[in-house]
N, C-alpha and C positions, 0 to 999 in steps of 0.2 A: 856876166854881170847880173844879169836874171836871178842863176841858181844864188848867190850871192846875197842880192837884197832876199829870194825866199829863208835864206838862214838868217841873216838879221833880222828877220818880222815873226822867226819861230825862237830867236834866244829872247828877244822881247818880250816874246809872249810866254816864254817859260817863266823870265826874270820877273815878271809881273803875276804871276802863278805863285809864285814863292812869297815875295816879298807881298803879294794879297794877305795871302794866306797868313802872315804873321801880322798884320793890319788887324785881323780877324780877330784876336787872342785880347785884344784892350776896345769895349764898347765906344768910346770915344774916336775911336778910328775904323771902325766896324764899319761903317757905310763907303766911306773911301777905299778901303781896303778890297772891298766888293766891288764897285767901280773902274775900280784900276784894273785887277781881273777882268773884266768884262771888256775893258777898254785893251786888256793883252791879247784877247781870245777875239775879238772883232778884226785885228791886226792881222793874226793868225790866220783865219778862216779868208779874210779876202787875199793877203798872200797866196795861202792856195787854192783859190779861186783862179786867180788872175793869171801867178805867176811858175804855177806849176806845170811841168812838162815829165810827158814820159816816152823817149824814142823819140823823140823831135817834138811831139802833140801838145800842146794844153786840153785840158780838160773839155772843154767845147760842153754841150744839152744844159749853155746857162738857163733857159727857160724851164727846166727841169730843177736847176740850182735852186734859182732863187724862187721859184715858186714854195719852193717845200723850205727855204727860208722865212718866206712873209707871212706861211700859213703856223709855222711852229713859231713866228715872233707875235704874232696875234694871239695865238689861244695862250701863250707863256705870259704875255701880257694881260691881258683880259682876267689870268686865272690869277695871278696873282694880284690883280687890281682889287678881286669880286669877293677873294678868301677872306673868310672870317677866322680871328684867331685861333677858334677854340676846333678849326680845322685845318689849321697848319701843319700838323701831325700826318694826316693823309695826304694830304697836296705833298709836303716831304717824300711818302711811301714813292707815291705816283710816279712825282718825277724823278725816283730814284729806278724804277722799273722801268722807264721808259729808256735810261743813260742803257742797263742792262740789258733790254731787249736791242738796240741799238748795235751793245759787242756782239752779241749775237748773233744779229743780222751780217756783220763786217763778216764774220769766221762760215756762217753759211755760203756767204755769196764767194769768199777768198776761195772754199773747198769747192766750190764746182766751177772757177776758173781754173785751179789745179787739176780737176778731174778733163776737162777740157783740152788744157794742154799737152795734158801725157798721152804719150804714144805707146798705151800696154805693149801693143805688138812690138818693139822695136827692143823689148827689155824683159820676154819671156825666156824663163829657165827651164826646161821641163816641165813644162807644164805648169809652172807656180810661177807667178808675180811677184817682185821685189820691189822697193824704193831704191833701187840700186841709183838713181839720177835725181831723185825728188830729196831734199833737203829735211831731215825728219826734223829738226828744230823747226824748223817752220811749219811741219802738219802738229809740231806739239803744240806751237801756240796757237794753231786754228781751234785744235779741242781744248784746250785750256778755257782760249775768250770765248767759246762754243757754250762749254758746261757752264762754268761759272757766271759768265751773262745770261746764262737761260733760268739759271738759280735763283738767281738775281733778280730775275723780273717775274717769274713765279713765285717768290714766297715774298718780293717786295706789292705785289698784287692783293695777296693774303693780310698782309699787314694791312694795306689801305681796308680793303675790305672788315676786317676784325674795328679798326679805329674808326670806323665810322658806324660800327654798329650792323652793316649788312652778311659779316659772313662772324659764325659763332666757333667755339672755341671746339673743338673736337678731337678725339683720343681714344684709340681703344688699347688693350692687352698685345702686347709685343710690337708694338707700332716703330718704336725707336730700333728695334732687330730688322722691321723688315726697313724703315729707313737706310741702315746700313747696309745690307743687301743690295739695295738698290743704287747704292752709290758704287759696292762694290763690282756690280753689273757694270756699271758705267764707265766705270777705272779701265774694267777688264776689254770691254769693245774696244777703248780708246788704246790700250794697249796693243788690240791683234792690227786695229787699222795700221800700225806706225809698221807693224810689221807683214804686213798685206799690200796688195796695189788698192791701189782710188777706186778702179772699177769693178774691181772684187767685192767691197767693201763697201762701197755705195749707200745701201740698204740701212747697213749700220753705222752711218752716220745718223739718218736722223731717226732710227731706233735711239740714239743716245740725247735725240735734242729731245724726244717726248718722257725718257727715263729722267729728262734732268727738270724738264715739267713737273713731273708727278713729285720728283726728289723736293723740288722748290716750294710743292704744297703742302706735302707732308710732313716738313723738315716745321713750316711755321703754324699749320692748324691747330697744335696742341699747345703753344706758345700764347699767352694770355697777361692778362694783369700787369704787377710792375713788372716783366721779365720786358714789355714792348719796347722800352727805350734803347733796351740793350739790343734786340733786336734789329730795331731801325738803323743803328749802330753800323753793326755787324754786315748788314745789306748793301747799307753803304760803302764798307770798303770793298763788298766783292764786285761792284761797279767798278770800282777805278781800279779794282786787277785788270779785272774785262777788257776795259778802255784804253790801260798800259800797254797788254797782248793785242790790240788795234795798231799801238803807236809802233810797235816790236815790226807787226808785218807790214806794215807802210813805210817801216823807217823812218818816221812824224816824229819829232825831237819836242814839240810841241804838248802832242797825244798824249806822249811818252811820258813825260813832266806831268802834266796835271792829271792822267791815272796813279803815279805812282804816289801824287801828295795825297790825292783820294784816299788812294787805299790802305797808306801808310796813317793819315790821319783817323783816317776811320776806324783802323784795329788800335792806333792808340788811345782812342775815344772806347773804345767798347774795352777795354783791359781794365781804362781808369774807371771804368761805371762798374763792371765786376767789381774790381777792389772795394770801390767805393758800398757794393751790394755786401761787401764781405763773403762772395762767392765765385767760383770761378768758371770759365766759359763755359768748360763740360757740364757744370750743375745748373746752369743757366739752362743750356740746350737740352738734357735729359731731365731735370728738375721737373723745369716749365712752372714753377709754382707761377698761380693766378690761374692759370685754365683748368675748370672745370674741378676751382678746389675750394668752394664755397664754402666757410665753417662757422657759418652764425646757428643762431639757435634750434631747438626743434621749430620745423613749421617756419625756419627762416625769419624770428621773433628775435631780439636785442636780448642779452639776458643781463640781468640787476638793475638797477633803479639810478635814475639821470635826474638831475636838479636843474631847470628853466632860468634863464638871466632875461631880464624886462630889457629892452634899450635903453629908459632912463637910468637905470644901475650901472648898464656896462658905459655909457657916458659918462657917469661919475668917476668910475672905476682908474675909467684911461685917464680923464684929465685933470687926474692928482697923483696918477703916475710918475715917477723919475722916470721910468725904460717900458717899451713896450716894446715888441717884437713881435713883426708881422711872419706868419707863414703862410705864402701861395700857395694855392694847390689848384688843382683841376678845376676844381669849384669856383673859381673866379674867373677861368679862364672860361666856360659856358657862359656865364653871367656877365661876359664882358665887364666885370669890375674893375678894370685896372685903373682907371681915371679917376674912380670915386676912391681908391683905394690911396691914389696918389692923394687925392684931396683931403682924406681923412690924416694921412701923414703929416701936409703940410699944415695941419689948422691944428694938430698935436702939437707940433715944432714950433708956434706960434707962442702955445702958453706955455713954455721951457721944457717936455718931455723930449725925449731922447727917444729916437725910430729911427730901427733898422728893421732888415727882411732875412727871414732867415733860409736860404735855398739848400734844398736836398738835393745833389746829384741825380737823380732816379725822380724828381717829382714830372707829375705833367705825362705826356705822353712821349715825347720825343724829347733827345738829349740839347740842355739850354733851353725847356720848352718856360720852363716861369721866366727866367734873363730874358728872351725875346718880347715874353708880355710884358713886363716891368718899363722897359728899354721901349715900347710902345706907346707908353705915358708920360716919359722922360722923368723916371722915377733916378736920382744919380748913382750912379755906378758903388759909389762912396759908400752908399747904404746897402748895399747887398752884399748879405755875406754869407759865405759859404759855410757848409756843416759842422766843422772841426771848429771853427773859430767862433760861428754861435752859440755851438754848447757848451761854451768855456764861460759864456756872457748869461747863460739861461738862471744859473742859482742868484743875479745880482738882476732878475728880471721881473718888477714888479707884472707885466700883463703880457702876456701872450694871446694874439690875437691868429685864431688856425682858421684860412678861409677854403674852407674846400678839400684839406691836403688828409689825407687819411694814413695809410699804411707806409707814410714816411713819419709818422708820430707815434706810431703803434709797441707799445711797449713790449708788446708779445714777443720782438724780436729780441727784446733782452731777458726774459722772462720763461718764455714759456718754449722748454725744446721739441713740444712735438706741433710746433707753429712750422707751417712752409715759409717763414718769411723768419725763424730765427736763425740768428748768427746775423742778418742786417745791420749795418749803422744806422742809426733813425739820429732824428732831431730829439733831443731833451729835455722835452718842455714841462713836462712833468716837473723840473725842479726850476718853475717858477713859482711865485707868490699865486698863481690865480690865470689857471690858460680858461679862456675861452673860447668854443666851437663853433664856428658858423657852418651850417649844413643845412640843407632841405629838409631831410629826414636822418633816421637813426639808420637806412640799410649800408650796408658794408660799401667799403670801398671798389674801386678796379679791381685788386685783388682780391677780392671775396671772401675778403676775413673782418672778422668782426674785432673790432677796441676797444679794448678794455680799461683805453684813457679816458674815454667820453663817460665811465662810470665811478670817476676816482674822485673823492672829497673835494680837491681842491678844481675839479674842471666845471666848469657852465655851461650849458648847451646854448646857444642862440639862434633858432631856427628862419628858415626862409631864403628867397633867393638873394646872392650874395651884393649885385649890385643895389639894389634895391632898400636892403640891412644897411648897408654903407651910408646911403643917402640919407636914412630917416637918424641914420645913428651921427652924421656930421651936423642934421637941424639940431638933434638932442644937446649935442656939446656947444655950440654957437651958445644956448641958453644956461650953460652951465656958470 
């Protein structure tokens, strides 16, 4: 009866993994859909708490359980109570490295309970060890969730690191040859083990968890600018491979379910952000454009000449407006502007303009990172629109309002082919009546390329921090 209710509290928790997970896909259900997962996975875990047995046992070292329960339900709470928006991006990396250090740890500690249980002497040939009794799908998934969670949480570490500004973008000559080397190295260990004994091999197991270290940092150091989103991506599903090859050697029907939504969503999430980059993974990964590919002026100087907008002008501007159309960018997300941003909306909406938003795939740091800011302010779902279907709207667009967003406006990508960033879809704002830039300064964007929008007739620069512009620019329109 036991084993029984434990399969009914793991198809729950699968069914609620799924059906989350498409909750996910519409904002308006987005917090429920989260919810119910959590409320499937809560199900799950004290199920096998409780109700799990193996050889007659339950589990038993609760005091070990639930300790390291309360201490990860605290710091999980607390971090995500504390985080500020415009470091949601890293808190993302973090606890995606943590999920990946996690398979990692399961495939370490599985491979030296197998090393444990084998009787080398009972299975020697001549002098040489075989798996002749050990189940080689099973040591393939220990190295599988071995390598791939140790990848995972080394270059998902890198990322946090890079997005916070503490670890810099770094590259030299042949770097991407000896990357592959080194995975090739790792392939190959992982190959002799299957065909070696445990105890032979030993050594080269965790030879292969420090190769997959070094693979994990190497593979993301050079990896910079817009390429990060795709990135964060990509990390992501190698988690819920990890996580899967967990549920595989448990047998967790659970596990199994929600690594493979991970990791399925996650590579279809990183394909549709390629597409969307107009580039593909390979060019993504060996490209790297943004790291270490600065190309503003000599001496790092803007080049040609920018015209200034007053805030009384661009208050006139907007509200004699028909259409304006706001673009997010990173720059509103430091400046926490999203509120004033929503308020600027709604006091446009008041005197009959017409406001929407127009989202770049690729803005922000992480993938949905402006949707979660907007979605923050209860800015409506209604009004955000995504890339293909704004620049259909941008020629019939009297004001384009750009707060922050840089090299997703960059014309360069349609203009100029020895741009790291052409062949991109950008937003088109260039074919409205009159964009205007909010920026701090004229230096380059994330990607360290310099716009050549911010210096075209019809654009006006409006400088200073974004929430701040907002507020003095909603008193300006009140008196309009």
């Amino acid at each position: 009866m036991e084993l029984n209710i434990l399969t009914l509290c793991y198809l729950i928790g699968s069914i609620t993994f799924i059906v989350g997970l498409k909750m996910l896909s519409n904002p308006a259900t987005a917090r429920k859909g989260n919810l119910l997962a959590a409320g499937g996975m809560t199900i799950a875990i004290a199920g096998t708490i409780f109700l799990y047995e193996e050889e007659g046992h339950k589990l038993g070292n609760y005091i070990w359980i639930f300790s390291g329960l309360a201490i990860g339900s605290i710091v999980g709470v607390l971090a995500a109570k504390k985080v500020k928006m415009t470091a949601m991006p890293e808190m993302v990396s973090l606890f995606n490295g943590m999920g990946g250090a996690c398979a990692a740890l399961i495939s370490i500690t599985e491979f030296r309970h197998l090393v444990k249980d084998f009787n080398a002497a009972d299975y020697a040939n001549d002098g040489y060890i075989f798996f002749s009794q050990i189940d080689p799908v099973t040591l393939l998934i220990i190295l599988l969730g071995l390598i791939i969670g140790t990848v995972s949480f080394a270059g998902s570490m890198i990322a946090w690191g890079k997005l916070n500004g503490k670890v810099k973008d770094f590259s030299f000559p042949g770097q991407h040859i000896m990357n592959l080397v080194v995975m090739a190295l790792i392939l190959g260990l992982a190959g002799f083990m299957i065909a070696a004994s445990p105890e032979e091999t030993i050594v080269f197991f965790y030879v292969i968890v420090v190769l997959s270290v070094v693979y994990g940092v190497m593979f993301v150091m050079p990896i910079g600018g817009a390429d990060m989103p795709v990135v964060i991506s990509l990390l992501n599903s190698f988690t819920g491979v990890a996580a899967a090859c967990g549920g595989f050697l448990y047998d967790n029907k659970v596990m199994l379910t929600g690594g493979i939504l991970v990791g399925a969503a996650g590579t279809l999430l990183t394909i549709l952000m390629c597409k969307a980059m107009n580039r593909s993974l390979k060019n993504v990964l060996i490209g790297s454009f943004g790291g270490n590919k600065a190309v503003a002026g000599p001496g790092g100087t803007p080049q040609g000449a920018y015209k200034e907008i007053s805030l009384s002008d661009t208050a006139v501007v907007m509200s004699y407006a028909h259409r304006v159309m706001i673009v997010p960018g990173y720059g509103l997300a430091v400046a926490q502007a999203q509120h004033a941003c929503h308020e600027l909306e709604k006091m446009l909406t008041e005197k009959g303009v017409e406001v929407n938003y127009a989202i770049h795939p690729v803005a922000g740091r992480m993938p949905g990172h402006m949707n979660v800011l907007l979605a923050e302010a209860d800015v409506s779902y209604d009004k955000l629109m995504e890339m293909e279907q704004a620049n259909e709207l941008f020629s019939n667009t009297d004001v384009v309002l750009i707060l922050g967003a840089n090299d997703v406006v960059n014309p360069a990508a349609k203009t100029d082919p020895a741009s790291p960033i052409y062949g991109m879809p950008i937003l088109d704002v260039e074919l409205a009546k009159h964009v205007i830039v909010n920026k701090r300064s004229m230096k380059p964007g994330y990607a360290g390329i310099e716009n050549d929008l911010f210096f075209r007739p019809k654009t006006s620069m409006l400088f200073g921090d974004a929430k701040k512009v907002l507020q003095d620019l909603i008193a300006e329109i009140k008196n309009v």
